[in-house]
N, C-alpha and C positions, 0 to 999 in steps of 0.2 A: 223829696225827703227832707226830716229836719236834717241840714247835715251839721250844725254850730252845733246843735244838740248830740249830735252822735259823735261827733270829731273831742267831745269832752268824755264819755264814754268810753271810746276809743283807749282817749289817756289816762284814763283814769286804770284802765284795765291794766296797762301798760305796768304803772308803776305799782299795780295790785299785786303783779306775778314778780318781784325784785322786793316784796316785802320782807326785811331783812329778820325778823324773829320767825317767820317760816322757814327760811335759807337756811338759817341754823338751826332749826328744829329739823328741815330734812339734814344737812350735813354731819350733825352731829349724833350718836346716837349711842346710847349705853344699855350693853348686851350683861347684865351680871357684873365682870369685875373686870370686863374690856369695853374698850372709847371704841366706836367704829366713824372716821371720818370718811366722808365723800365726796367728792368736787367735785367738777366737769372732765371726766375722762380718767380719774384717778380714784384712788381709794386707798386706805390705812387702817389697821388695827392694832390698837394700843393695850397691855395688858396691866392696868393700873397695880398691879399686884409690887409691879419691881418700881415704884415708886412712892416715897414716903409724903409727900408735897405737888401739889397741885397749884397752881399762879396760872391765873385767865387775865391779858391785860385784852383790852378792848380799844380802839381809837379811831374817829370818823367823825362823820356826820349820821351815820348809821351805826353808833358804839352803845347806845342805850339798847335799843331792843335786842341786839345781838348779844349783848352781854345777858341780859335776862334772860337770854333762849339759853343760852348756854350755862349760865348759873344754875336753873331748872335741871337741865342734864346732870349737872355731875354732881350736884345736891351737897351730899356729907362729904365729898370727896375734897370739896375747893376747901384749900387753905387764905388765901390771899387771891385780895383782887385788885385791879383800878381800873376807870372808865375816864375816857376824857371825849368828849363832844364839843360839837359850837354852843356859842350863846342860843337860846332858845330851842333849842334840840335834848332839853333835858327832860327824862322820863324817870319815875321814881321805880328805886331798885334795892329790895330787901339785903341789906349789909353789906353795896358794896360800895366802894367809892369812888366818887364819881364826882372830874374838874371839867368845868368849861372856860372854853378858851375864844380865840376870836380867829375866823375866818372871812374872808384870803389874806388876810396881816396878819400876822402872826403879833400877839401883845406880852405881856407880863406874866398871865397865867397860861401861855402856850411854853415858855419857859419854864415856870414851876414844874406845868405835869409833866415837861420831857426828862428834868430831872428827878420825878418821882417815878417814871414807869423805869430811867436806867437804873434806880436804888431795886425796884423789887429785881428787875432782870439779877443786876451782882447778887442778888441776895440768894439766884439758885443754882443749886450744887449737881452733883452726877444724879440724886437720887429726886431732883424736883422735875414735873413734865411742865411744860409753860405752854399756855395756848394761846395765841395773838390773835385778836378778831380784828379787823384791820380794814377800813372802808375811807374812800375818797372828803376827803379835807384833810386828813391826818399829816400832810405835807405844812400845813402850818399851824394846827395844832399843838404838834409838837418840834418844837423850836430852840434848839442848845445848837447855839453855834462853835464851831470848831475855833480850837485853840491849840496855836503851835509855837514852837521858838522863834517861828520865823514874822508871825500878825497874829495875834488873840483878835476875834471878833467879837462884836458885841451884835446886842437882840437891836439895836437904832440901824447897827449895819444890815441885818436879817431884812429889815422889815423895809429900808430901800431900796434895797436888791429885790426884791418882790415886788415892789410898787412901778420900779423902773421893770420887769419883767412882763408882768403883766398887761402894761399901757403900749408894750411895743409890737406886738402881733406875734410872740414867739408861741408856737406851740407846745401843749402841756407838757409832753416829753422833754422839749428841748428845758423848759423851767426847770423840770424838778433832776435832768443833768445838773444844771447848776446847784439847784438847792441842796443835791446829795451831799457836793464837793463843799458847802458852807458847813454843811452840819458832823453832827458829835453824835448824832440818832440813826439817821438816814444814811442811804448806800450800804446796809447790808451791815452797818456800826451797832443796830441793836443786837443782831447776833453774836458779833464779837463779845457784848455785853453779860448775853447770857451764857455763854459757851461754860462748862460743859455739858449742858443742861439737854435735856431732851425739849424738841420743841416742836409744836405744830403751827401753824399759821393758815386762817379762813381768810379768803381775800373776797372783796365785794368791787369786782373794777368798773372802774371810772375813766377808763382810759381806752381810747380806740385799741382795737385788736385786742384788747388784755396784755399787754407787754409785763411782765408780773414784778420784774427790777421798775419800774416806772410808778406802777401804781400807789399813792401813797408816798412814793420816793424810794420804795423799796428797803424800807427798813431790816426787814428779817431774811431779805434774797441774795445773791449775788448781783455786783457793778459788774458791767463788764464795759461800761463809761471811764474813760480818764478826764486826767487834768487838764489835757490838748483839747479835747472835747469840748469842756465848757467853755474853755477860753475861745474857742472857733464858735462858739452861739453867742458871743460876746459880742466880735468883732459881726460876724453875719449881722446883727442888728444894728451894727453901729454903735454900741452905748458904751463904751469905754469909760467916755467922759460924762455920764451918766450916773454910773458905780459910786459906790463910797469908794477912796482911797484905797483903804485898808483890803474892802475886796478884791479889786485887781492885783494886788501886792501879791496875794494869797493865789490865785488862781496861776500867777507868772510864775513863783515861787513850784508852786505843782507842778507845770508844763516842763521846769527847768527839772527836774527831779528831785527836787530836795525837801517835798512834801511825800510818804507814802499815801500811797494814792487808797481807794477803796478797794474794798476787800473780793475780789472774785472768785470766781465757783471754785476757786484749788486751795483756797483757804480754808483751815480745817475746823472753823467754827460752825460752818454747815453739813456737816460729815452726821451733826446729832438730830439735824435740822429736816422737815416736809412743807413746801407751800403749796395752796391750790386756789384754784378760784372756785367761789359756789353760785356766782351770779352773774350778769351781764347784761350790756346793751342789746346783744340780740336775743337773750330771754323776755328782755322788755317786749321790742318788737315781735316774736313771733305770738306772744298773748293777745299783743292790740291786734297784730292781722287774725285768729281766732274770732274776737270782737267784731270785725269790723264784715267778716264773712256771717257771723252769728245776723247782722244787721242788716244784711241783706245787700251787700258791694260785692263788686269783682277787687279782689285785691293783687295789688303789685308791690311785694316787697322790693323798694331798690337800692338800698347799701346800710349796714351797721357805721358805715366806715365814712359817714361826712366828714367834711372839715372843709379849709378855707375859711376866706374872706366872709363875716356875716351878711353883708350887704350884698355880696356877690352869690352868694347863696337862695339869697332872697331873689335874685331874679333870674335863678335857675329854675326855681319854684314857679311863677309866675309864668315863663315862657312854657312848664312843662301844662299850665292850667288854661293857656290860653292856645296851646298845640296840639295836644293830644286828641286820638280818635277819628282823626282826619279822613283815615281809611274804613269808617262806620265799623273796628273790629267788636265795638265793646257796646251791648244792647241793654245795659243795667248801668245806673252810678257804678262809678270808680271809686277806689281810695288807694293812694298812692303812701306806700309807710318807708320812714328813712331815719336813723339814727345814727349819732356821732357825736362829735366835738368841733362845734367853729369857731374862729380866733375873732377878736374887735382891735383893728389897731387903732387907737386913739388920736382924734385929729382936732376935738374941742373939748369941752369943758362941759359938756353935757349931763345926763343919769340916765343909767340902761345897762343891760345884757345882751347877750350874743342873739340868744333869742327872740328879745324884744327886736333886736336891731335886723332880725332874717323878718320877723313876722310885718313889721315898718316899710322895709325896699320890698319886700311881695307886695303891698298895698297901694303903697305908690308907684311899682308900675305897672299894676294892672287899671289906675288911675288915669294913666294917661292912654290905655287904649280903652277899646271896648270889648266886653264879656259877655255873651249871652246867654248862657247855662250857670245855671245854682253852685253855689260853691260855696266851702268854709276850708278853712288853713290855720292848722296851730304848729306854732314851734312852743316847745316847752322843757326846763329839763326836770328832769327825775326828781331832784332833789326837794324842788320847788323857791329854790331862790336863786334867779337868776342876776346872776353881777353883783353888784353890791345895794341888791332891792329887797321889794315886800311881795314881787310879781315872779311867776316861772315860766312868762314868754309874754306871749300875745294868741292871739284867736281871731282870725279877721272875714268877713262873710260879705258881700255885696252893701250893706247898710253899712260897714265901716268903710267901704271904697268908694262909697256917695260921700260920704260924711269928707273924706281929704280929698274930692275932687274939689268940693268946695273951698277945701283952706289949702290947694297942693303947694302953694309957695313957700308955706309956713313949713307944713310939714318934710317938705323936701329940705329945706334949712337946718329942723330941728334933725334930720336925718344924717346929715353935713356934721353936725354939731355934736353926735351922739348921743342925743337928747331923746331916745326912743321912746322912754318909759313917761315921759312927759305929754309927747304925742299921740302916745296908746292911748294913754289914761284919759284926754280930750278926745280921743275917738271912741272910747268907752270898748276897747280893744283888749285891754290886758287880763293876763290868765293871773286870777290870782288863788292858789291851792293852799298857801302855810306851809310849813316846813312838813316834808312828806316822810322824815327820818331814813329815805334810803338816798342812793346816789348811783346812778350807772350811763351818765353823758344824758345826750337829748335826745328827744324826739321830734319825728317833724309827720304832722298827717296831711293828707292834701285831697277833702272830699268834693268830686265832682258830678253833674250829671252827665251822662250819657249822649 
């Protein structure tokens, strides 16, 4: 079987079923002169009748199309809007407005839009319904760092607290604990902002499990995160001395009690408040295993819920390609499907993603043994840009694991180095898809013969 060819397929299906202006064209849906939302496992109906004011704020990497699906809905109804997305994530949207900002640094215009989406929130009253379309990057998109009697921060403090973050292996939860406690947006701050507003929020998560305070940073949910908290993913990583100044000042200052901390589910700003999610990693997954059965595999879904080390990942992948079927149970190609979130912690100076760096240590070590059955392997995420590149993984088939038997030295260095995207790209290995406007973690396919 072609399997490089169907293992793109596969992902492509994937991230077909988490298209985010379908998610809200099902979630959303206007019956006469009521909103009916719908999520996973919930549902709401709204009766636009007791409301003078309608405000749709949007924020993502998936805030373009979701906002158009949504603007469609509610037509003559929407009074105000705004849209903030990443650089190059921008989709044209009949009257609304719409900032780009910069992702995973949060820059100058992630500051703007945070204080242009808390001016329209103050701006609604008892009689305005607000609806928050709300999808993964929005944690640095929108970027208003908190200011106290005790340390005002600034966006240079945001944006090295994030770069020190990032580069240390922390996981995405454990970040955006921190990021909530930085911010004047996040941890459940925008609801404060709109309060006493009625409000709905569609969530597109990005984040293992769905944790719904996490996702994003949880702007419009309940913290149920303290100030001890962040300061303990602090210390766990070591980076104290890492921090801006002013950050740790702020976070001690918290732990000691003399910052209120963020707002939890008793707080009565969400008393007017609905969140839900409308999509996910395992929606992605169960389309590609559909695809993948359509194509004629036995398939094995085996977890939403990756994580770890990327390299270490990689050669779980790899042992699972060079072990399986030992007991002849499986008389057709296999496709093994797995989605999640895996951490890179930074040891060189390299360029790459999580995914480049799983699909890289799968290569090289099946490199160093021998494989006799057909195979292709993609890690890729949803988004389609992985780390801070132009590539959404890798894709690696027997021609790519000739190709770095011959250079293994180098490649095993640039591995070292985390230099994955350099090494794909020389192996002619890299997925490259363009910004895919949704987000819902990665994927990982693993097609084999029988």
């Amino acid at each position: 079987m072609k399997h490089r060819e169907n293992a793109l397929k596969i992902f492509d299906r994937a991230v077909e079923a988490v298209n985010p202006y379908s998610l809200v064209k099902e979630s959303l849906l206007r019956e006469n002169n009521e909103l009916v939302f719908s999520g996973i496992g919930d549902n709401l109906r709204v009766d636009l009748s007791e409301y003078e004011r309608v405000f749709l704020v949007a924020v993502g990497k998936a805030a373009c199309p979701m906002a158009k699906a949504a603007g469609e809905v509610l037509s003559d109804r929407l009074t105000e809007a705004i849209v903030v997305t990443k650089y190059d994530h921008l989709m044209p949207i009949k009257d609304l407005r719409v900032i780009e900002a910069a992702h995973p640094i949060p820059d100058n215009k992630s500051q703007e839009a945070a204080r242009a989406v808390i001016e329209l929130a103050e701006k609604a009253s008892e009689d305005t319904l607000v609806i928050f379309l709300i999808s993964g990057g929005a944690s640095s998109l929108l970027a208003l760092p908190l200011s106290t009697e005790y340390v005002s921060l600034g966006l240079e403090d945001i944006k090295a607290t994030t770069s020190t973050l990032l580069a240390c292996g922390a996981r995405i939860d454990e970040i955006n604990c921190i990021r909530k406690h930085l911010s004047a947006i996040k941890g459940g701050r925008l609801a404060q902002a709109v309060y006493p507003a009625r409000f709905v929020s569609l969530i597109l998560s990005d984040v293992i499990g769905d944790p719904i305070s996490s996702i994003a940073s949880g702007p419009t949910v309940p913290d149920e995160s303290s100030w001890q908290d962040a300061l303990d993913i602090v210390d766990k990583y070591s980076i104290r001395n890492s921090l801006p100044v002013s950050v740790v000042k702020l976070l001690e200052a918290g732990s000691r009690g003399d910052i209120k901390d963020t707002p939890s589910g008793e707080d009565e700003c969400f008393k007017n408040g609905k969140s839900m999610i409308i999509g996910n990693n395992l929606r992605a997954l169960l389309a590609a295993k559909k695809e993948a059965i359509h194509l004629g595999y036995e398939v094995m879904l085996l977890t939403d819920s990756i994580a770890g080390e990327a390299s270490q990942l990689g050669l779980f992948f790899a042992s699972l390609a060079l072990g399986y079927n030992k007991d002849k149970a499986f008389d057709k190609p296999v496709c093994f499907i797995a989605g999640g979130e895996s951490t890179v912690t930074i040891r060189g100076r390299g360029k790459g993603g999580r995914n480049q760096e799983i699909a890289l240590s799968f290569a090289i070590s099946l490199a160093e043994k021998e494989i006799y059955r057909d195979f292709a392997f993609l890690s890729g995420a949803t988004d389609g840009n992985d780390g801070p590149t132009d590539a959404a993984g890798g894709i690696i088939d027997r021609n790519v694991v000739d190709f770095i038997k011959k250079e293994y030295t180098l490649m095993s260095s640039m591995l070292y180095d985390n230099n994955s995207y350099y090494a794909l790209q020389k192996a002619g290995a890299l997925l490259i898809t363009g910004p895919t406007n949704t987000n819902v973690c990665d994927v990982q396919i693993l097609l084999i013969d029988a």
